[in-house]
Structures are given as structure tokens and as C-alpha cells.
Steps between C-alpha positions, in 0.01 A plus 500: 500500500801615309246677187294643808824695716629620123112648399570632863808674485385614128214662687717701663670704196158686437492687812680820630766502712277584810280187405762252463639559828144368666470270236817317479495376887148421451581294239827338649241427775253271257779334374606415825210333586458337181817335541439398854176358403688316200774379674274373779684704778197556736724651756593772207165497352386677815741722530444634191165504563534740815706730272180541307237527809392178484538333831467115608187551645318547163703266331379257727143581456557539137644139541217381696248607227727327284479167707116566512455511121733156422268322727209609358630405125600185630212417678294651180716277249568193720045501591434365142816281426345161516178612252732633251779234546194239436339713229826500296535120511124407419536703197370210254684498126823728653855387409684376830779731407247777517347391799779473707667886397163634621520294828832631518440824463190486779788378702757772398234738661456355802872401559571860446274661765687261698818654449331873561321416845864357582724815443219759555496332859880469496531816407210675776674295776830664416405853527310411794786404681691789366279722639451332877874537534542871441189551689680279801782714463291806495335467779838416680648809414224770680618624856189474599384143676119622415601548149697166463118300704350702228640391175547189651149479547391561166816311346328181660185597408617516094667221546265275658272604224748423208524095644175488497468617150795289395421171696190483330645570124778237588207240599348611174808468306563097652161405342627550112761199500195264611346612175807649288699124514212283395427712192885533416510120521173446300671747215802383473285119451354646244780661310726150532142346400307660219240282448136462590545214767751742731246790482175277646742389753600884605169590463385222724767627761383843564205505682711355786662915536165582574501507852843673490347774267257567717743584753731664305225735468358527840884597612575755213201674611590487883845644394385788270242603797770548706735668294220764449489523822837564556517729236179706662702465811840651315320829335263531845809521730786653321823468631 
């Protein structure tokens, strides 16, 4: 952060006078928004993020698509986890060391599209109730009563559509523990345990995620469905 605002500000010294007067606000403006974004200010974030034309609106469907792609590389990485956990630890002749770094790291992958879905969704719900609550107050503030019915109207409408959206990603998102634990339990057995015995006794133990695979999958896909929906239903409507 601190190399990038110097380059910025270095930036500046090439240009005429004329030029650095648009430039330097610009600039002051990305920084801004860098900062907010670093210091995990949302409130500020957005702010600074109007300055630049950017409103809620698209960061919430930029957010969305966001949402959409974490639950399709979790449900793309998560799919295959018990073939490639049991691949790793049928590997005949392999060192147990070996064997368990490379279930650890199949682990590592999955735990970490974990994490994503989590603060992608964290992150689209904020903005989403950001932008509900100027809209409320918006739509307070006309004179006219049709007006305020109006955006109302369509304020519900959004809004309506965004739980949908999000109830289904958050059903998605409560199938990974079912899935995530087990294979966090069965690695850390292994690391404690390096030795053949402990991986036939993992490797016995996960066909019984199957069934919670399965619907891991079946609700990832419900969930991105409907956040393309929402996001068809975002750019359709406009705001």
C-alpha cells in the first residue's frame, strides 16, 4: 500500500500544471478507497466509492457475482475431495510423512474456499443492507406519496429477490461443516499418526461424507442458480 500511494504521488511530477490539478484528486480518491478497503471500513469504502461513480447498487451485483463464483469453486473443489483424499492414502510404497502433507494440502484447498464463500457472503450481505437503507430513506424523502408507493415497490421487489438469493447461498454454505469437520479430523489423525495403520482407517471413514457430498452439491448449485438470477434481475431492472 505504502510503495503503491508513493509510485502514485511520483506519477504526478510528470505532468503539467493543468494535469495535476485533475490528477491529484483523482488520485487522493484511489487512495481513499484503497485505504477503506484495507482498513475494512465498509461504511468508508462506499463512500469513497460514490466519489468515483461507483454506486452500491453495482457493488452489490459485483458482490453477488462474487458470491456466485466462491460457490462454484467450492462446490468444484469440495465434488472430488473424497477420490483424491483416498487416492493420496492408497498410494502404495509413499512415506507417511509424504502422504499426509499431500492430504493436507487437499485439505488446505478446501478449507480455504470455505473461508471465501464465508466473507464473499459476509461481505454481499453488507452492501445489501447498505443499500436497502438509503433506498428506505430515499423513498421517504419524495413529496410525492406516488413516488414514495413507487420506490417502495421496487425496493421490496430487490429486496425480496436478494433473500432469496442469499437464503439459498446460506443453506449452501451450512452443508461444508458436515463435510469440512470430518476431513479436518481425519487430517489432523493422520498428521499425529504417520503410519500406514491410521491412513486405512481414514480411508475406511470417508465414504460415510458421501451422502453429505452429494448434497453439498445439489445446494451449491441451487444457490448459484439463484444468484444468477438475481444478478439477471439487478442489470434487467436498474435502480
Amino acid at each position: 500500500m505504502k510503495h503503491f500511494i508513493e509510485l502514485s504521488l511520483m506519477n504526478t511530477k510528470t505532468h503539467t500544471a493543468a494535469q495535476k490539478r485533475v490528477l491529484r484528486p483523482a488520485v487522493a480518491i484511489l487512495i481513499m478507497v484503497m485505504l477503506a478497503a484495507t482498513a475494512g471500513c465498509q461504511k468508508a469504502y462506499y463512500g469513497a466509492m460514490e466519489m468515483v461513480g461507483v454506486q452500491k447498487r453495482q457493488i452489490l451485483v459485483d458482490r453477488s457475482e462474487d458470491s456466485r463464483n466462491a460457490l462454484h469453486a467450492a462446490m468444484t473443489d469440495f465434488g472430488p475431495v473424497l477420490d483424491k483424499f483416498s487416492s493420496r492414502l492408497q498410494l502404495a510404497g509413499q512415506p507417511p510423512k509424504e502422504r499426509y502433507e499431500a492430504v493436507q494440502a487437499l485439505f488446505d484447498v478446501v478449507d480455504s474456499r470455505a473461508q471465501t464463500l464465508n466473507k464473499s457472503l459476509d461481505k454481499t450481505q453488507d452492501v445489501a443492507d447498505a443499500l436497502f437503507a438509503d433506498w428506505e430513506k430515499e423513498a421517504r424523502g419524495y413529496a410525492s406519496e406516488a413516488l414514495q408507493e413507487t420506490a417502495r415497490q421496487r425496493l421490496n421487489e430487490t429486496r425480496d429477490a436478494f433473500r432469496t438469493m442469499m437464503r439459498a447461498a446460506r443453506r449452501a454454505e451450512d452443508t461444508v461443516p458436515p463435510v469440512l469437520e470430518p476431513l479436518r479430523r481425519h487430517t489432523l489423525h493422520l498428521k499425529i499418526n504417520q503410519n500406514d495403520e491410521a491412513a486405512a482407517t481414514v480411508d475406511a471413514e470417508l465414504p460415510r461424507l458421501q451422502q453429505d457430498i452429494v448434497a453439498l452439491q445439489q445446494h451449491m448449485q441451487t444457490a448459484i442458480d439463484e444468484a444468477n438470477r438475481f444478478i439477471h434481475f439487478m442489470n434487467r431492472s436498474g435502480k
